[in-house]
C-alpha positions as CSV (number, residue, x, y, z in Angstrom):
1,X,33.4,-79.0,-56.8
2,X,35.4,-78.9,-60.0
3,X,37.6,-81.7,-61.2
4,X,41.2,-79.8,-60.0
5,X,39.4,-78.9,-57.0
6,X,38.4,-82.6,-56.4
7,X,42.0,-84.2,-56.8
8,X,43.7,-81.1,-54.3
9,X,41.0,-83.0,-51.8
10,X,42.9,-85.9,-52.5
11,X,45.5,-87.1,-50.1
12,X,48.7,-87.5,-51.5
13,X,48.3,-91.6,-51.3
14,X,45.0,-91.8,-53.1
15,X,46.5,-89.2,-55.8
16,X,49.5,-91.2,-56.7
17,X,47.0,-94.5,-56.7
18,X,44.9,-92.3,-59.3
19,X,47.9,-91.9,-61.2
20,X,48.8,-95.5,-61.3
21,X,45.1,-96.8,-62.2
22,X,45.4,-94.2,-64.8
23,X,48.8,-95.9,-66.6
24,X,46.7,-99.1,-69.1
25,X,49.6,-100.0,-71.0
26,X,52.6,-101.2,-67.6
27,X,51.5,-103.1,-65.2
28,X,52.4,-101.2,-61.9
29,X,52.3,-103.1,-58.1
30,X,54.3,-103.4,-55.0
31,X,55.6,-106.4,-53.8
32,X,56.3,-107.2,-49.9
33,X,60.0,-108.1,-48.7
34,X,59.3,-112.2,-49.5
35,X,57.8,-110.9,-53.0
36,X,54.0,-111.4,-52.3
37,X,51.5,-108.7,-54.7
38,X,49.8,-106.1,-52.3
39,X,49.2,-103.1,-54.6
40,X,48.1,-103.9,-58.3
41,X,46.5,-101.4,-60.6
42,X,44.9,-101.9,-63.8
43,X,47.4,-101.7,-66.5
44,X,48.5,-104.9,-64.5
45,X,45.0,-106.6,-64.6
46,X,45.2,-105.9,-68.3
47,X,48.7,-107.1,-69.5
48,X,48.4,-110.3,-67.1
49,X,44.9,-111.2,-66.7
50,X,44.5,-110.9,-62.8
51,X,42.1,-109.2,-61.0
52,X,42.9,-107.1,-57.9
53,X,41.0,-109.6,-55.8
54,X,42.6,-112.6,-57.7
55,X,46.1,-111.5,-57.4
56,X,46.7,-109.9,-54.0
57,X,49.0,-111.9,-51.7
58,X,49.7,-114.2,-54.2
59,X,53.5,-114.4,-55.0
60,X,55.1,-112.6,-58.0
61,X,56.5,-115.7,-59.4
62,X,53.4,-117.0,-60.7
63,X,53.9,-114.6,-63.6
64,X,57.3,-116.4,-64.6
65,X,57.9,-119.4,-66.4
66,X,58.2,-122.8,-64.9
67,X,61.6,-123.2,-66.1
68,X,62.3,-120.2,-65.2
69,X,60.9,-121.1,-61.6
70,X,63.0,-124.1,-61.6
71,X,66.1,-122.0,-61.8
72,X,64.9,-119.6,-59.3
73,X,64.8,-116.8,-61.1
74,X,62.2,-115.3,-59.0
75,X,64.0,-115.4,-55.8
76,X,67.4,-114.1,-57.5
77,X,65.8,-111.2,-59.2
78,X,64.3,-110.2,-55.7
79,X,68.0,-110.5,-54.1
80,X,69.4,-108.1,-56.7
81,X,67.3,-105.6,-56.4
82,X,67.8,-105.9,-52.6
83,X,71.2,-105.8,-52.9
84,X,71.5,-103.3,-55.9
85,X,68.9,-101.3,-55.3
86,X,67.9,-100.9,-59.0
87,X,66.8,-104.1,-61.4
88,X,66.2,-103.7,-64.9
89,X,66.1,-106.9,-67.0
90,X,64.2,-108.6,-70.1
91,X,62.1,-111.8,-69.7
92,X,59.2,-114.0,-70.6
93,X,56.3,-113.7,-68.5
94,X,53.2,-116.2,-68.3
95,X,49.5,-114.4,-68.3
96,X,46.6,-116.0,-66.4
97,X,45.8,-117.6,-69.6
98,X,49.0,-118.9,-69.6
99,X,50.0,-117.2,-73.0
100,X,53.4,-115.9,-73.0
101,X,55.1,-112.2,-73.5
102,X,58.2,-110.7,-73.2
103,X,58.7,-108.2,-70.8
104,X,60.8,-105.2,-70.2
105,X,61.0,-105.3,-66.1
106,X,62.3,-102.7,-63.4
107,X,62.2,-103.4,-60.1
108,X,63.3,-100.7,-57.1
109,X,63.5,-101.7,-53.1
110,X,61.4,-99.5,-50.8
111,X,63.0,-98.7,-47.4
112,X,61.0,-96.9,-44.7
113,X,63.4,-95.2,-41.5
114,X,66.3,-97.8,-43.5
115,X,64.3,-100.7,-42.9
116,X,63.0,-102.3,-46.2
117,X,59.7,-102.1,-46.8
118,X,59.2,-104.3,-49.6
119,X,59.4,-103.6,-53.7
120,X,58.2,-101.7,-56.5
121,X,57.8,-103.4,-59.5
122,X,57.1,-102.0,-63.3
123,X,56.6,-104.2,-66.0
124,X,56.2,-103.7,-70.0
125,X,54.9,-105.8,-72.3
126,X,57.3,-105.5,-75.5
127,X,56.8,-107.8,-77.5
128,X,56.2,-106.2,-80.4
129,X,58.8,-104.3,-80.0
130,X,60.7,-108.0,-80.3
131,X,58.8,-109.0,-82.8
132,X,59.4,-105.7,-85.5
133,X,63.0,-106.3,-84.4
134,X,63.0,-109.9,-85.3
135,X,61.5,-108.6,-88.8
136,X,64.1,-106.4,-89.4
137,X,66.3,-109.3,-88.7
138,X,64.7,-111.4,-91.1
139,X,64.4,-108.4,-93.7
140,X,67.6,-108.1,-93.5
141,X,69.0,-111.9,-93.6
142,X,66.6,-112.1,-96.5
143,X,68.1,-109.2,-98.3
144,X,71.1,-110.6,-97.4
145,X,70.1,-113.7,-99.1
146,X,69.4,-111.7,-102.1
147,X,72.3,-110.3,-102.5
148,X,74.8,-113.7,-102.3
149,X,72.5,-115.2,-104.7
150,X,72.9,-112.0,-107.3
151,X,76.8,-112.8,-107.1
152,X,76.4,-116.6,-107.2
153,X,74.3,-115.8,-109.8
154,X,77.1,-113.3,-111.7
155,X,80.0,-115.4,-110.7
156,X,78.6,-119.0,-112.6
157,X,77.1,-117.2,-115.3
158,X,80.9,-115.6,-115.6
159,X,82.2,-118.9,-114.8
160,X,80.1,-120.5,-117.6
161,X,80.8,-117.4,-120.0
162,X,84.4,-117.4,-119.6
163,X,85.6,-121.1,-119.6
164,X,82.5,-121.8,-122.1
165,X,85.0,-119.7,-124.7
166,X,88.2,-121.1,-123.6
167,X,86.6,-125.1,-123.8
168,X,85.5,-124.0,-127.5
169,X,88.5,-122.3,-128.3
170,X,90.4,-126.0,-127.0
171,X,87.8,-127.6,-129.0
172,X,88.3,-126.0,-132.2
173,X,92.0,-126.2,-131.7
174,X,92.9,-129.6,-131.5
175,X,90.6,-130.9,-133.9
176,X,92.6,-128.4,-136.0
177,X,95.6,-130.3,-134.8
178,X,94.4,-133.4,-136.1
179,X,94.3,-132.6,-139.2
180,X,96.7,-134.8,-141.5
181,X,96.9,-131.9,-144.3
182,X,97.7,-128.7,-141.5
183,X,100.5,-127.3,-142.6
184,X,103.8,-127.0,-140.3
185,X,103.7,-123.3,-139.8
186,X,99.8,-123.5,-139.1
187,X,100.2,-126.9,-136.7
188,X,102.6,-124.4,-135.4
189,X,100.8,-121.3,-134.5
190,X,97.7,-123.5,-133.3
191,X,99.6,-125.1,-130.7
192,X,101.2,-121.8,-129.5
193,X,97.7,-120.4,-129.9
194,X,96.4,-123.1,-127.3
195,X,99.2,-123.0,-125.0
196,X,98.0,-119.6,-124.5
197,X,94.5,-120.2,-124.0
198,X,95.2,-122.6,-121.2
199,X,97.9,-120.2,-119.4
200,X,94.6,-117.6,-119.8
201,X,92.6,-120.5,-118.2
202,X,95.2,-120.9,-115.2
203,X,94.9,-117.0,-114.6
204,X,91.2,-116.8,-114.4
205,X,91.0,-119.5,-111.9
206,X,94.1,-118.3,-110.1
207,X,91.9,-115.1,-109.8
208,X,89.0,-116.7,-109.0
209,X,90.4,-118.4,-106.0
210,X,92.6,-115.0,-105.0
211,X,89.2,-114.0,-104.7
212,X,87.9,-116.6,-102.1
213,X,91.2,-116.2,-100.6
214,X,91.7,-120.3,-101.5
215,X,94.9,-119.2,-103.3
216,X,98.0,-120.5,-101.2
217,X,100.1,-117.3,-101.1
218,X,104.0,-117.9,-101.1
219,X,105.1,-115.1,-98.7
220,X,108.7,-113.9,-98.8
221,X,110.1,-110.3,-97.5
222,X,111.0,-107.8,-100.0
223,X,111.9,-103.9,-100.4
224,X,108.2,-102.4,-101.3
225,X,110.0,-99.5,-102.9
226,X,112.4,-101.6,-105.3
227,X,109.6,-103.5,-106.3
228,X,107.6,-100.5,-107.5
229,X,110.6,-98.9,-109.1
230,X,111.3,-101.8,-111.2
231,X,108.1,-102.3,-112.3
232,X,107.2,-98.4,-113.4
233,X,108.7,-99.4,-117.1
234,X,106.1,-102.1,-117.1
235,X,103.0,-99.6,-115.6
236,X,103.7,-97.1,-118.5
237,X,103.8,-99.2,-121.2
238,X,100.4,-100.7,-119.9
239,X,99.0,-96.8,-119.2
240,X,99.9,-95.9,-122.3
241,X,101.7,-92.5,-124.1
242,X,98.4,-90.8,-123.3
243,X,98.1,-91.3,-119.9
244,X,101.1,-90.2,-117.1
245,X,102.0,-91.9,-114.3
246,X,103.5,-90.2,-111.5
247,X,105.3,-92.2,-108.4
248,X,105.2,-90.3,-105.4
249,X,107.5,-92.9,-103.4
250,X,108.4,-92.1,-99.5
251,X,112.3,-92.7,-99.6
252,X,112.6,-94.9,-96.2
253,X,112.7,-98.5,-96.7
254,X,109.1,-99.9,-96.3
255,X,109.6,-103.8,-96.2
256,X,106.7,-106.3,-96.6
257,X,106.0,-110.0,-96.1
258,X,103.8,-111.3,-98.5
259,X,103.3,-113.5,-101.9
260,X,105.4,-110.8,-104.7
261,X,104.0,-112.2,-107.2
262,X,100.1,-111.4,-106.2
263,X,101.5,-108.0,-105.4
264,X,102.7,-107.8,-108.9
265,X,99.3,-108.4,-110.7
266,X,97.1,-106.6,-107.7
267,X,98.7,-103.2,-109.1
268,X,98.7,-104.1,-112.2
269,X,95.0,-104.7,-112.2
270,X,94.9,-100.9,-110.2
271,X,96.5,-99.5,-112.6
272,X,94.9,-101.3,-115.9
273,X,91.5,-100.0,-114.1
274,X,92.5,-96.6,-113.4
275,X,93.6,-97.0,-117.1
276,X,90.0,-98.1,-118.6
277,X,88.2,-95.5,-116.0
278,X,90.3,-92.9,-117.8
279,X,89.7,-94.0,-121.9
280,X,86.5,-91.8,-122.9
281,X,89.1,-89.1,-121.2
282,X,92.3,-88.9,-123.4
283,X,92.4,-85.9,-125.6
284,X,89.9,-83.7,-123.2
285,X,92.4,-83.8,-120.3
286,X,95.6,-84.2,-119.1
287,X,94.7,-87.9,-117.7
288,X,97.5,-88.9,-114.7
289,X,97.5,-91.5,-112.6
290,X,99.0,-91.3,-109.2
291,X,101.0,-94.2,-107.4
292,X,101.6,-93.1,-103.3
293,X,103.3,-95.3,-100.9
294,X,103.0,-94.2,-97.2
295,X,102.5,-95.7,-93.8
296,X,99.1,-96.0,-92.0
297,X,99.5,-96.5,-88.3
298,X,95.9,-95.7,-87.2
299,X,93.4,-98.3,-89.3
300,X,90.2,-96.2,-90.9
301,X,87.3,-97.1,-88.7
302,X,84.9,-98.6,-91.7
303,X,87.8,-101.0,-92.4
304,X,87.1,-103.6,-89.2
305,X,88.1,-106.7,-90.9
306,X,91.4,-105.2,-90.1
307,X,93.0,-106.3,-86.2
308,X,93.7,-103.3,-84.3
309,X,97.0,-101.8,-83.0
310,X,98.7,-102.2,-86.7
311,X,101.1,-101.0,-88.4
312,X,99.9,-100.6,-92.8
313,X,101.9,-99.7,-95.6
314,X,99.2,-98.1,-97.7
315,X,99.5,-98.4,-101.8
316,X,97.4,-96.1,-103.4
317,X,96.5,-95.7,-107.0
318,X,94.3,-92.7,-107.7
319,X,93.0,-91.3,-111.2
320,X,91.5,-88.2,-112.2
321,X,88.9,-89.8,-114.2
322,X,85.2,-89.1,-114.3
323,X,84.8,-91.3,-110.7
324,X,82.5,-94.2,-110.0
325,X,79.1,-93.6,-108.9
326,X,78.0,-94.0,-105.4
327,X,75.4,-96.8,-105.9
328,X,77.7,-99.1,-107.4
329,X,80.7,-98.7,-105.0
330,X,79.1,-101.5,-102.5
331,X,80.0,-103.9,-105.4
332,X,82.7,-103.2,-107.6
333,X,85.0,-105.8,-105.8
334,X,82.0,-109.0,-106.2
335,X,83.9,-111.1,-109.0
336,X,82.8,-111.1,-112.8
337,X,81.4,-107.5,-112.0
338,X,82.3,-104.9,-114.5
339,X,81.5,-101.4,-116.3
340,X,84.1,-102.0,-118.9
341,X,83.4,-102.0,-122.6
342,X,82.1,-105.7,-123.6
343,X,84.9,-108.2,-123.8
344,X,87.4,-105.5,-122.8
345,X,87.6,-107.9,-119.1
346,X,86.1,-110.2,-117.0
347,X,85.7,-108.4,-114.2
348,X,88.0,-109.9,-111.8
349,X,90.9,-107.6,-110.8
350,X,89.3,-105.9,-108.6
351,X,88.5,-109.2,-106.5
352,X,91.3,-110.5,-106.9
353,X,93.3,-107.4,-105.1
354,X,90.8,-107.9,-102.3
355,X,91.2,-111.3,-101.9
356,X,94.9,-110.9,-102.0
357,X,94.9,-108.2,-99.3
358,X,92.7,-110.0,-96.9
359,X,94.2,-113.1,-97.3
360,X,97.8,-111.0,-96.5
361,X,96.2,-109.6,-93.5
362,X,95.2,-106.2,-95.1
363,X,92.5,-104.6,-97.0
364,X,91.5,-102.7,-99.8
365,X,89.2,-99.6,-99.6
366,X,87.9,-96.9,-102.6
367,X,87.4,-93.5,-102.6
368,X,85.2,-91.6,-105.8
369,X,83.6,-88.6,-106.4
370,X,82.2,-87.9,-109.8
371,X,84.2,-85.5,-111.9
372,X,87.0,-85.8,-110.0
373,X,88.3,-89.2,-109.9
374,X,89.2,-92.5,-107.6
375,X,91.3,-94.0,-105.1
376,X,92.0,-97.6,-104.0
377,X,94.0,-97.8,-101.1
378,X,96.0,-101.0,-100.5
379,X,96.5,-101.6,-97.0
380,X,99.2,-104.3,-96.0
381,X,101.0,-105.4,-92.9
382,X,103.6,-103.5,-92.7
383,X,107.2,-105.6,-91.6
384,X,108.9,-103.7,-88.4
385,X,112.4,-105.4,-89.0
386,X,114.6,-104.6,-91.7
387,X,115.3,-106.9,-94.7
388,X,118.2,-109.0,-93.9
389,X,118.6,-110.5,-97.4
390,X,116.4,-108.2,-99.8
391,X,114.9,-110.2,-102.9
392,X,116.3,-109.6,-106.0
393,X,114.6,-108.4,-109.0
394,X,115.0,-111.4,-110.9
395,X,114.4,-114.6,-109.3
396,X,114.1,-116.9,-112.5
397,X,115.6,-120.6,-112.0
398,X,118.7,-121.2,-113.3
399,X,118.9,-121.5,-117.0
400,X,118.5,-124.5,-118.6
401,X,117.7,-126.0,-122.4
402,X,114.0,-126.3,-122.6
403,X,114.9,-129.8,-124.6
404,X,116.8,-131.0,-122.5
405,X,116.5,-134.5,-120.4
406,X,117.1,-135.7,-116.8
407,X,117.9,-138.6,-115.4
408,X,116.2,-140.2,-112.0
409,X,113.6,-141.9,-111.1
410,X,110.1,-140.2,-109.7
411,X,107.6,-142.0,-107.6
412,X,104.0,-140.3,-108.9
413,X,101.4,-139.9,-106.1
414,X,97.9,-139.1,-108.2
415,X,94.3,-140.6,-107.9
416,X,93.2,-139.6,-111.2
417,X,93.9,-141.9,-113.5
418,X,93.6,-139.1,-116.6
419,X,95.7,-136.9,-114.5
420,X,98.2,-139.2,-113.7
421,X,98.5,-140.6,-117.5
422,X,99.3,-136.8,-118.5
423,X,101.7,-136.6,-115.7
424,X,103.5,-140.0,-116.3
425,X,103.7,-139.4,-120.6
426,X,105.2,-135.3,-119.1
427,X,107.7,-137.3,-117.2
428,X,108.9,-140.0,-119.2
429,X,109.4,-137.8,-121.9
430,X,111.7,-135.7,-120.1
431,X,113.7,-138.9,-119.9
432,X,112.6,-140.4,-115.9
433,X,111.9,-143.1,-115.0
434,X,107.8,-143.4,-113.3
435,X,105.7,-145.4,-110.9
436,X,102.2,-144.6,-110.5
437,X,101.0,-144.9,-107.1
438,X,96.9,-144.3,-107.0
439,X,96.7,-143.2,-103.0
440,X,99.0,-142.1,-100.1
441,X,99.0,-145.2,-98.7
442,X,100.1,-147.3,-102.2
443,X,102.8,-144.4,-102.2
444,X,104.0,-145.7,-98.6
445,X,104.1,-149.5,-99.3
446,X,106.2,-149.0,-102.4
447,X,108.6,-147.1,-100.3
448,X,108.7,-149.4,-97.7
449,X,110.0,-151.9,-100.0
450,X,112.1,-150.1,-102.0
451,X,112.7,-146.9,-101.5
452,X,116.1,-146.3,-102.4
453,X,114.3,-147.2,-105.9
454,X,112.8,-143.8,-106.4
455,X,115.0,-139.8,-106.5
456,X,112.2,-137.9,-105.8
457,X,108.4,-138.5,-105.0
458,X,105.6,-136.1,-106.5
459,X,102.6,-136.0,-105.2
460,X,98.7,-134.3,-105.7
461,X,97.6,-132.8,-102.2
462,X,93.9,-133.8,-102.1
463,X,93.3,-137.3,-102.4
464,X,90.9,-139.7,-100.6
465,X,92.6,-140.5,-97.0
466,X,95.6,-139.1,-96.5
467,X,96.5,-136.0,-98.1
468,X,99.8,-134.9,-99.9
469,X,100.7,-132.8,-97.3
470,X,100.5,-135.9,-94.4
471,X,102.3,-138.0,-97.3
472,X,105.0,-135.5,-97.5
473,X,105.7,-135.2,-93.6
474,X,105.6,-138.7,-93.0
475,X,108.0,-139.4,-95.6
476,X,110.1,-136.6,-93.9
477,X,110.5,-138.6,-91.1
478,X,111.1,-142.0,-92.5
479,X,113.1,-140.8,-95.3
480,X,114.0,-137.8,-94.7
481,X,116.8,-137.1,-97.5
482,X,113.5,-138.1,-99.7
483,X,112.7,-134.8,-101.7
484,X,108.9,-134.6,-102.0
485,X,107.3,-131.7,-103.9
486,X,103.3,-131.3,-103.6
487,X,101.4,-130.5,-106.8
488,X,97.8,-129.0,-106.6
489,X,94.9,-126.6,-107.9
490,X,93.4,-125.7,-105.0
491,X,93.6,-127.3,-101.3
492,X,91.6,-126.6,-98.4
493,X,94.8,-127.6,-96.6
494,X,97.1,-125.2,-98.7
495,X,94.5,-122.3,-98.4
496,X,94.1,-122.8,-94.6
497,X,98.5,-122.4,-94.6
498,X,99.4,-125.7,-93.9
499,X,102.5,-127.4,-95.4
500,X,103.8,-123.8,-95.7
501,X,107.2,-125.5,-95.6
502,X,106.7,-127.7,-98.4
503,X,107.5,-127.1,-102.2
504,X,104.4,-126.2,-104.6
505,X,104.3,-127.1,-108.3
506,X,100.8,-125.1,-109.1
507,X,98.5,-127.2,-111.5
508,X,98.5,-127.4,-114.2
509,X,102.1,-127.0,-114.4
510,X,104.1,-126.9,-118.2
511,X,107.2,-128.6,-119.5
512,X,109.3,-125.7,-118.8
513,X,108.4,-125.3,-115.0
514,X,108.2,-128.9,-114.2
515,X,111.9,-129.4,-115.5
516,X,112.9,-126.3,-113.7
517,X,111.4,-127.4,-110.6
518,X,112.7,-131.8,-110.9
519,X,116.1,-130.1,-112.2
520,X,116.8,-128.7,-108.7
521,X,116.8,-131.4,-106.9
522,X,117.4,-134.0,-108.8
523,X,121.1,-132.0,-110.5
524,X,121.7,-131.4,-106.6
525,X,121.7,-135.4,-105.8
């Protein structure tokens, strides 16, 4: 009799049992209605161990763990599929051995004439499966790894390259400076020459921490349109006569609420990049770079750091230089990275107009294709009520002479002593009166006993105990006709938008900005 022949012999039970002794790889066995083994076939005696003999009648949960048995796992697996009528589930399993697997487990009721008859039961071993997943995982995390530690590395080595020039630059400066022979109009030009050395040091770290998003931004509401129109005179001049810049402005008001000021330098940073993208280009082409503002209601779907259901004003700034090449795109926004000519930056605009648009709520995304060109789309909140009280152009203080003194007394809040020194000789020679407190809590005793003593009290934010910020609120409810203003770098407080409502005098502040800022509120007492 021939092998087909043999199996149409078969009755249809002992022909589905060939087919199940057949399957190696799943084990495949009926359960009863209380969950006790009374078919098993040998895929099953090979994943778990058990003979047929060994097994049947036994219950099912001896292939589950004993924690697992303790929170009767068994017995509610068995209920769902009675009550479901379909299981599927992952789990470990235990092995005669007791070695453990995971297991990819379906489980189906039997009813005969509506009455159950008890369970089918299929179960995988997939652990490898697990286990090449968990490698990917770990590929990944590790490549992850890789990567954070290639920008740590470019960020302190740009770190160290940057402030390593502007510490020599310092150096060389004021030993120049001490120089008895110097003559006036050199003593002159060094000091101006290291005044601007330090204002390039504020910027870098200013940038640095836009990056992070540990920059406090100072948000106010103002006419996105006015603000671009004012400063296209300022664009072109940085563009250059070679290079046209066209405006292509949608005429409705689009207000925003967010710091001006970091809006300012993010498009000046698109724009001086679109300019350097664009420099081996002058003279073969007409070289145009395009400003668009418009309105993005629906968010692009690779952009999911943004919250759905938003409203965007979208600021674009597109050349039609030679592009950027795909392989770099991932990482044109990690700080200190750059294909500019060397020394012509230091590679941190670009992070700094992502850190200022995710820090606002938005985002920034780039387009490219080579020969043709790139976009950077600036996506920002956009403000649904109109500007009650637009902000003007100008917003400089009052005018004042840059010699000139004030009269008060200021209660100094600083716990380093080298800071505070600085601070105290800035103050006194502006013509006030000083006391140095060394902590918040100094700061309170001395106004406990005298507070009428001091006009105005200035204080760093991070300091051990109490912070700035707590010093500032608790004198506004002491003393609350007490004008305190905060002075900081950076502050985990600051950049997490606390003391919002407080004023900020950004270190390290200048003559001009600190009398500017005391002259306010002192003049108004």
């Amino acid at each position: 009799m021939s092998s087909i022949s043999a199996i149409h012999a078969m009755s249809g039970v002992d022909r589905f049992q060939k087919l199940v002794d057949t399957i190696k790889d799943c084990a495949i066995f009926m359960l009863d209605t209380e969950g006790h083994v009374i078919s098993w076939n040998s895929g099953a005696e090979r994943l778990v161990g058990y003979s047929e003999l060994e097994i049947l009648g036994r219950h099912f949960s001896c292939f589950y763990t004993r924690e697992d048995i303790a929170e009767g796992v068994p017995e509610h697996i068995l209920n769902t599929a009675r009550q479901s009528g379909h299981l599927e589930t992952e789990g470990w399993r235990v092995r005669k051995d007791g070695s453990r697997f995971r297991a990819m487990v379906i489980m189906d009721p039997i009813f005969e004439n509506g009455t159950l008859f008890g369970f089918a039961k299929f179960t995988r071993d997939i652990s490898l499966k697990i286990k090449a997943e968990q490698d990917l995982l770990g590929a990944r995390e590790a490549l992850r790894n890789a990567q954070r530690m290639d920008v740590l590395g470019r960020l302190t080595s740009g770190v160290a390259h940057e402030f390593g020039n502007l510490l020599a630059v310092l150096r060389s400066g004021t030993e120049r400076l001490a120089r008895a022979d110097l003559a006036d109009q050199d003593r002159s030009d060094s000091q101006k020459f290291l005044i601007e050395t330090i204002d390039h040091a504020t910027s870098l770290t200013s940038q640095l921490l836009n990056f992070s998003r540990g920059q406090p931004l100072r948000p106010e509401q103002f006419d996105l349109i006015d603000r671009l129109l004012a400063m296209r005179p300022l664009l072109e001049t940085m563009l250059g006569d070679s290079i046209t810049l066209k405006m292509q402005l949608v005429p409705e008001l689009v207000p925003v609420d967010t710091d001006r000021h970091q809006f300012e330098t993010a498009i000046v940073n698109l724009i001086v990049n679109a300019r350097e993208a664009m420099i081996d280009e002058i003279g073969v082409k007409d070289c145009v770079v395009t400003l668009t503002v418009g309105s993005a209601n629906e968010i692009p779907e690779h952009l999911a750091s943004l919250p759905p259901g938003g409203s965007y004003v979208t600021i674009s700034v597109s050349d039609n230089g030679p592009g950027i090449n795909k392989s770099i795109l991932p990482v044109i926004f990690e700080p200190f990275f750059t294909t500019k000519r060397q020394r012509s930056g230091a590679g941190l605009g670009l992070s700094q107009v992502q850190g200022f648009a995710r820090q606002s709520g938005g985002d920034v995304e780039v387009s490219s294709a080579i020969g043709k060109g790139t976009t950077f789309a600036l996506h920002l909140p956009r403000v649904r009520r109109r500007i009650v009280n637009p902000i003007a152009i100008d917003t400089l203080p009052p005018s004042y002479a840059e010699d000139c003194e004030l009269s008060g007394s200021v209660l100094l809040v600083e716990d380093n002593a080298r800071t505070a020194d600085s601070s105290l000789a800035l103050l006194e020679d502006i013509g006030l009166k000083t006391t140095w407190a060394r902590n918040a809590e100094e700061a309170l005793t001395k106004l406990q006993q005298s507070e009428e003593n001091y006009d105005l009290v200035l204080t760093d934010v991070v300091m051990p105990g109490m912070s700035g910020i707590a010093l500032a609120r608790t004198i506004g409810r002491r003393w609350p006709q007490k004008p305190v203003i905060l002075t900081s770098g950076y502050s985990n407080e600051l950049a997490a938008g606390h003391g919002g409502e407080l004023e900020l005098l950004q270190k390290p502040y200048n003559r001009k900005t600190l009398l500017s800022t005391l002259q306010r509120h002192l003049l108004a007492q």
